[in-house]
C-alpha positions in Angstrom: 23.4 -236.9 28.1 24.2 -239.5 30.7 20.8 -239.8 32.7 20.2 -241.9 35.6 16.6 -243.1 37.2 16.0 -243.9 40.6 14.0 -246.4 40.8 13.5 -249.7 42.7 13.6 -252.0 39.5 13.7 -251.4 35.8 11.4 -253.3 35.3 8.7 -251.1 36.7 6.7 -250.2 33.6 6.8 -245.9 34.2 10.5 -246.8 34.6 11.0 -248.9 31.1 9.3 -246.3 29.5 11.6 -243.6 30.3 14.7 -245.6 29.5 12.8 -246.3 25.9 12.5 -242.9 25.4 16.0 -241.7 26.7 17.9 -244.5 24.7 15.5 -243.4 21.2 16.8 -239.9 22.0 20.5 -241.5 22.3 21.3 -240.9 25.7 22.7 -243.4 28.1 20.4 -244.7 30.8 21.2 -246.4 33.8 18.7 -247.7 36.8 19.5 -247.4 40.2 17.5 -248.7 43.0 18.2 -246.1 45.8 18.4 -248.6 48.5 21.5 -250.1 46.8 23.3 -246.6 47.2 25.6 -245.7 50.2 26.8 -242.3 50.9 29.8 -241.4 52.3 30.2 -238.2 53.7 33.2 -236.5 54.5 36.3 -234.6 52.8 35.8 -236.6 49.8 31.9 -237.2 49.6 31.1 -240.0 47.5 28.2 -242.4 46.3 28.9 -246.0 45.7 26.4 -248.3 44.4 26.6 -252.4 44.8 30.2 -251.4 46.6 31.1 -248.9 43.6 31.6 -245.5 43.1 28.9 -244.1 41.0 29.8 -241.6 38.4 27.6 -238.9 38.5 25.5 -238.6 36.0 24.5 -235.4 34.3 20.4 -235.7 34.9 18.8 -237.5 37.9 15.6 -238.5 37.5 13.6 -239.3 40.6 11.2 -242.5 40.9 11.1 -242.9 44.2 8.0 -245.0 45.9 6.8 -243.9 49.5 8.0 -246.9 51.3 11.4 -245.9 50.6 11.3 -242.0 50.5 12.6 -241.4 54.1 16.1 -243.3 52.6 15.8 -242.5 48.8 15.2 -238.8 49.3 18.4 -237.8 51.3 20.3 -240.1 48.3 18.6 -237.6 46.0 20.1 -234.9 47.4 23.4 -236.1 47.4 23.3 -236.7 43.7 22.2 -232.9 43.4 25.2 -232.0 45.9 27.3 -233.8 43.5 26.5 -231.8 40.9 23.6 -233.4 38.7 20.7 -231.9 37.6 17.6 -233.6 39.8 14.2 -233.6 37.8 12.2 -233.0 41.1 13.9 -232.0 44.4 13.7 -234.0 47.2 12.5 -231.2 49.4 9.2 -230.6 46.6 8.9 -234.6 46.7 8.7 -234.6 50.2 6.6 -231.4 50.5 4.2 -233.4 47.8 3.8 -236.6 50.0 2.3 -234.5 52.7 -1.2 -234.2 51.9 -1.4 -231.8 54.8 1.9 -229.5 54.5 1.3 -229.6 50.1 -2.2 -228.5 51.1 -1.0 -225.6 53.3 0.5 -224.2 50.3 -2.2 -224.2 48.2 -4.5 -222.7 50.5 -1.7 -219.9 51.4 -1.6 -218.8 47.7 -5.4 -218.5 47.5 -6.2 -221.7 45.5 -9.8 -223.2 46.1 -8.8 -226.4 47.9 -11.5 -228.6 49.1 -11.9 -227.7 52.7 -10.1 -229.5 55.4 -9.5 -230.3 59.1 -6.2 -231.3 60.3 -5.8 -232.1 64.1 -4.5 -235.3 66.7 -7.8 -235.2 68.5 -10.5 -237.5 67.5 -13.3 -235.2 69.2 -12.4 -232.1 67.2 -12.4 -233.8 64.1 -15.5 -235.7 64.5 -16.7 -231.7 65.9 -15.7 -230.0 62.7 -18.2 -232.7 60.2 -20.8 -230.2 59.6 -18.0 -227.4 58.9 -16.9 -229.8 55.8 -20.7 -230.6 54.5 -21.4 -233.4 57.2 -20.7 -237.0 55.7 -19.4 -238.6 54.0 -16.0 -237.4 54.1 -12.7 -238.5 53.1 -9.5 -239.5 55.7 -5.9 -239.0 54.8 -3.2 -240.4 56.3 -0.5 -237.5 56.8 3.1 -239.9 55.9 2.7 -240.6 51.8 0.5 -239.4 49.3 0.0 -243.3 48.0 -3.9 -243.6 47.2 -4.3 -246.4 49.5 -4.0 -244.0 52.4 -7.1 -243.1 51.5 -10.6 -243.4 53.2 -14.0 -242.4 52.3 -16.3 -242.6 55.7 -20.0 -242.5 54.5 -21.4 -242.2 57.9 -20.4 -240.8 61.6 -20.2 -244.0 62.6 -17.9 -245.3 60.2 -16.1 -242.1 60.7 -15.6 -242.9 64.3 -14.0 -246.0 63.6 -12.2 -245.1 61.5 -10.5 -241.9 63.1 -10.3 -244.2 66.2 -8.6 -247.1 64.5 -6.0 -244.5 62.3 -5.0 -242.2 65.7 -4.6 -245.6 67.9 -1.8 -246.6 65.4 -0.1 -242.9 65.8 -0.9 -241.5 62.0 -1.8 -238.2 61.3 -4.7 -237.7 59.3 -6.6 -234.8 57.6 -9.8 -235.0 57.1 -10.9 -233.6 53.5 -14.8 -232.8 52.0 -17.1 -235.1 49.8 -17.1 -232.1 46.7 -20.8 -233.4 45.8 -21.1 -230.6 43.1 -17.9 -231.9 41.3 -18.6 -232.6 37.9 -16.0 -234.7 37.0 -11.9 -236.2 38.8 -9.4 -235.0 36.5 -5.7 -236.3 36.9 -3.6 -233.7 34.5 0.5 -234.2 34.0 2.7 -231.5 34.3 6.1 -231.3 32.7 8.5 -228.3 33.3 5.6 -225.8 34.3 3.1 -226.9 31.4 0.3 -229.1 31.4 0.3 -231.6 28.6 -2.4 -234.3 28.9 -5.6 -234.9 31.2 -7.7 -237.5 32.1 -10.9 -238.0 33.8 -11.6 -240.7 36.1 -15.2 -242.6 35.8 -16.7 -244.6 39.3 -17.4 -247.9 38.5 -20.7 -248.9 39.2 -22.0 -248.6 42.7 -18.7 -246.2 43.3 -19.2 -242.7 44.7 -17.7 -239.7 43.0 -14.3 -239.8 44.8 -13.0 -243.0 44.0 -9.6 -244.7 44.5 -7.7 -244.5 41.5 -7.4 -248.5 40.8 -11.6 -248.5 41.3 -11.9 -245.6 38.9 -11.8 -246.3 34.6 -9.9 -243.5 32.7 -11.2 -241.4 30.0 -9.1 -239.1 27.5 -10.9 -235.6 28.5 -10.3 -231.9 27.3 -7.7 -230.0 28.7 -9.2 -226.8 29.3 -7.6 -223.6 30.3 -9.6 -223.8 33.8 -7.7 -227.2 34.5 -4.5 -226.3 32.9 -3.9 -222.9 34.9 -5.3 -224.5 38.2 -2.7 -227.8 37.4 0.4 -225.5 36.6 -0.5 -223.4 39.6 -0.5 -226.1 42.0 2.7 -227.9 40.4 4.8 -224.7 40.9 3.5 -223.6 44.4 5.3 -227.5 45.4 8.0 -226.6 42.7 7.7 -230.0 41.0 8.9 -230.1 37.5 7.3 -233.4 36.9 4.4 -234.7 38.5 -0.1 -234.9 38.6 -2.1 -233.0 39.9 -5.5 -234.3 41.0 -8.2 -231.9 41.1 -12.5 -231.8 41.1 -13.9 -229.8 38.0 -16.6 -227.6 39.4 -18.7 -225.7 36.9 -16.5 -222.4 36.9 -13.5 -223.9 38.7 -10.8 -226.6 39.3 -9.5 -227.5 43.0 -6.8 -229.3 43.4 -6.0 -232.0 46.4 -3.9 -234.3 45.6 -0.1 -233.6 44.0 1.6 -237.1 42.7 5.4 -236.7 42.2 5.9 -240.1 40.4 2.9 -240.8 38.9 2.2 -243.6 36.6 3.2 -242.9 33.0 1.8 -246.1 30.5 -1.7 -246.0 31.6 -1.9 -242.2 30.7 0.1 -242.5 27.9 -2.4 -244.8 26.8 -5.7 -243.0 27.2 -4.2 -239.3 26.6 -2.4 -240.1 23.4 0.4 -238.1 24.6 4.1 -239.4 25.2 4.9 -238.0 28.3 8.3 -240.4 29.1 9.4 -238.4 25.9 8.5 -234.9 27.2 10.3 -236.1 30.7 13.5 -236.4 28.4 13.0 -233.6 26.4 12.6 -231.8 30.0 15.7 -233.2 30.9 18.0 -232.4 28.1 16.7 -228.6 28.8 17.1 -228.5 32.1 21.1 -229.6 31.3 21.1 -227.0 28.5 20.3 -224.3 31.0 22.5 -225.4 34.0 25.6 -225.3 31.3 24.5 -222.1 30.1 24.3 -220.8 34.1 26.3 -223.0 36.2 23.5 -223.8 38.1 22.5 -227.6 38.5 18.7 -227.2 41.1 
């Protein structure tokens, strides 16, 4: 299998893992960064990378960061209009890095999402508090799912400034619920529909529930058939065959709100026990399997 990742440097360490675990497997690996690629379109489409043309490989898998998505994704495609088979579309990738459109989808097919208030308008946001629990609250930025673009506001005031400072700049936001019943933040990795691996995320000290996931220590945890249905829902509803799904573990339920479509790999690897850059590849060579056996590539 000739399988190609797109990814900014292979250096990365999510990045070096999967080409370890391709080249064990015997496949040849190469890394493209997806700025590097031009597409021409025409009556000969073609990609060329570094001034070359790029031979298609057979699997494309996606590692695309946020900063680059608006270029990166459309290069995707092309790879899949080419004929490869993509690991992650870049209309599910781009569904996923909406907090707000990823959301709608959930909610749409019933899942119990934390609530949450979307809208332009500072005084209706600040108006609908109470409707999510009063504060604190949490605000997302709309463009990129990147943890950063996260904020927890612990009082109105803080809220104000915060909604006042993020709509000045012209981001979107939604603003999300404080879960305080959540028992525990569970990140769990999905692979071709199943859920192999989950991890819980510990505050540090002085840390509220919700934390930012570099602010949070990581503990193997069970992954139990609440989390696993609620993690395989959610990853299908975006149709991502690779990907994390954060959710809040409630006593009788999980609730998804965040959907990651390149999430780290070494750090869960680690704590999990499980060798997800190997399942990715053993993923992949499926996924190939079937589009031979049906002539379809996505």
């Amino acid at each position: 299998m000739k399988l190609a990742i797109l990814s900014r440097s292979r250096s990365i360490p999510s990045t070096r893992r999967l080409m370890e675990e391709a080249r064990a497997r015997g496949h040849s690996v190469r890394v493209l960064n997806p700025t590097a690629i031009s597409v021409y379109l025409g009556q000969q489409p073609a990609l060329l990378y570094q001034g070359q043309r790029v031979r298609v490989p057979d699997v494309v898998v996606p590692r695309i960061a946020s900063s680059i998505a608006s270029y990166g994704l459309p290069v995707l495609d092309q790879f899949a209009a080419h004929g490869a088979v993509v690991l992650n579309s870049a209309r599910a990738i781009g569904v996923s890095r909406s907090p707000g459109r990823c959301l709608q989808r959930l909610a749409a097919a019933g899942m119990p999402i934390p609530a949450t208030v979307m809208s332009r308008d500072v005084g209706a946001l600040q108006g609908m508090v109470d409707t999510l629990g009063g504060v604190p609250v949490l605000v997302k930025l709309l463009a990129g799912s990147e943890r950063r673009g996260v904020m927890l506001c612990e009082s109105r005031q803080s809220l104000e400034a915060a909604l006042e400072a993020v709509l000045g700049l012209g981001h979107n936001i939604v603003m999300q619920e404080y879960v305080r019943q959540a028992e525990r933040d569970v990140r769990v990795f999905v692979v071709g529909g199943g859920a192999l691996a989950a991890v819980s995320r510990r505050p540090r000290a002085g840390r509220l529930v919700r934390t930012l996931f570099r602010a949070a220590e990581l503990e193997a945890c069970a992954l139990t058939d609440t989390l696993r249905a609620a993690a395989e829902q959610a990853a299908r509803l975006v149709d991502l065959e690779v990907c994390a799904v954060d959710l809040l573990e409630l006593k009788h339920e999980a609730r998804p709100f965040e959907i990651n479509a390149s999430p780290s790999l070494p750090v869960m690897e680690q704590v999990s026990g499980v060798n997800l850059a190997q399942a990715i590849v053993v993923h992949a060579e499926r996924r190939l399997k079937l589009a031979g056996e049906t002539g379809h590539t996505s």
